[in-house]
C-alpha positions in Angstrom: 78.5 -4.8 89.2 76.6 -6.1 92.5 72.8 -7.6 91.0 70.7 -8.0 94.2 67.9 -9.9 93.7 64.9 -8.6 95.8 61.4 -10.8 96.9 58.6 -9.1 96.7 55.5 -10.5 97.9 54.4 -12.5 94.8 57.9 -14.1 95.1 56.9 -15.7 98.7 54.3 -17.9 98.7 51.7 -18.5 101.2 53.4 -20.8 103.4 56.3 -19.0 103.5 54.3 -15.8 104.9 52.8 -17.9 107.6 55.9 -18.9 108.6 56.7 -15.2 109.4 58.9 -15.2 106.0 58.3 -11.9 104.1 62.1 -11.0 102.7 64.2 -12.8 100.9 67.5 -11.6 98.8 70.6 -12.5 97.7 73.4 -10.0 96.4 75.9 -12.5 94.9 77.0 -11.1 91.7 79.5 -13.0 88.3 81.7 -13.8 88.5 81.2 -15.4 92.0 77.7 -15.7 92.3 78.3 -18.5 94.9 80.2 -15.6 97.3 76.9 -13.5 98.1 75.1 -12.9 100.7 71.9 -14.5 101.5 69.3 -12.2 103.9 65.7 -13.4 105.2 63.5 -11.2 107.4 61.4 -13.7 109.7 59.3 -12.2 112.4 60.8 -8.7 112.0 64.2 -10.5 112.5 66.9 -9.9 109.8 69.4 -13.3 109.4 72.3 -12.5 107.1 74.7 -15.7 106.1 77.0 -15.6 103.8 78.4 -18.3 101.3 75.9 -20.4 101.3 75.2 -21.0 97.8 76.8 -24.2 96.5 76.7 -24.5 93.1 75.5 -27.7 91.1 77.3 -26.2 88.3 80.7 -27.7 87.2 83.7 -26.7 85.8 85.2 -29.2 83.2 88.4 -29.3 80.5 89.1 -31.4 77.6 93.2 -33.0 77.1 94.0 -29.9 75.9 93.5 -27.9 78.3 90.6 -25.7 77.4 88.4 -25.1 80.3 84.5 -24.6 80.2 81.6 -24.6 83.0 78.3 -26.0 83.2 75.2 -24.5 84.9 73.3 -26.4 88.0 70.6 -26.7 90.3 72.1 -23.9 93.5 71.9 -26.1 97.0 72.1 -24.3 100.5 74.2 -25.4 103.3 72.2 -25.8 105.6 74.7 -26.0 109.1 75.2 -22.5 107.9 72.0 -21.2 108.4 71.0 -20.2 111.7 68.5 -22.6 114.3 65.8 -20.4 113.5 65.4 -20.6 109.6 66.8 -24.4 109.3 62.9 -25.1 109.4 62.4 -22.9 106.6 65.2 -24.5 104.6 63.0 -26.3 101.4 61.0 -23.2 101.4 64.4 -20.7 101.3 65.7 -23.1 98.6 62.6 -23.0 96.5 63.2 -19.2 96.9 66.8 -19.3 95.6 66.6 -22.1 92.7 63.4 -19.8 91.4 65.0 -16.3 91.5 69.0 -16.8 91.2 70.4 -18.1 88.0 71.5 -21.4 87.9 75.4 -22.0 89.2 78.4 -22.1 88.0 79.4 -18.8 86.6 82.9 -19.8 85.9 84.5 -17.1 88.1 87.2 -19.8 89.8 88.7 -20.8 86.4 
């Protein structure tokens, strides 16, 4: 099951459209939601990076053994994105921590 999460226009803010911004989405998907794909349409220019996500999530497991994660705060890797959106970067971010659920799904247990 692939959940792509889609911007609309209320989900960009007015900054963001003035910085030629008007798509943002991001198909990663449990139990890997870190392994998605992360597209942004600036000036009429599609960027697709993938692998970006890094969760702030963790996974943890007590002396016996038994294994559990923790949710976090998603970060972006930013070398990964290319010249033209690194300006954009908080404003991508904001986009990401306020429309993908937090990290840490628990997929690489």
């Amino acid at each position: 099951m692939t959940m792509v999460l889609t911007s609309l226009s209320r989900n960009l803010n007015t900054k963001d459209m003035n910085n030629g911004i008007t798509e943002i989405t991001y198909d990663g998907a449990w139990p890997c939601l870190c392994m998605g794909e992360l597209t942004v349409v600036k000036n009429g220019v599609t960027y697709k990076v993938e692998y970006i996500l890094h969760s702030g999530g963790r996974i943890c497991r007590d002396d016996n053994w038994k294994m559990w994660s923790n949710n976090g705060e998603w970060d972006i890797d930013k070398n990964k994105l290319p010249d033209e959106l690194k300006p954009d970067y908080e404003h991508i971010l904001e986009w990401v921590r306020d429309n993908v659920d937090e990290g840490c799904c628990g997929g690489c247990i």
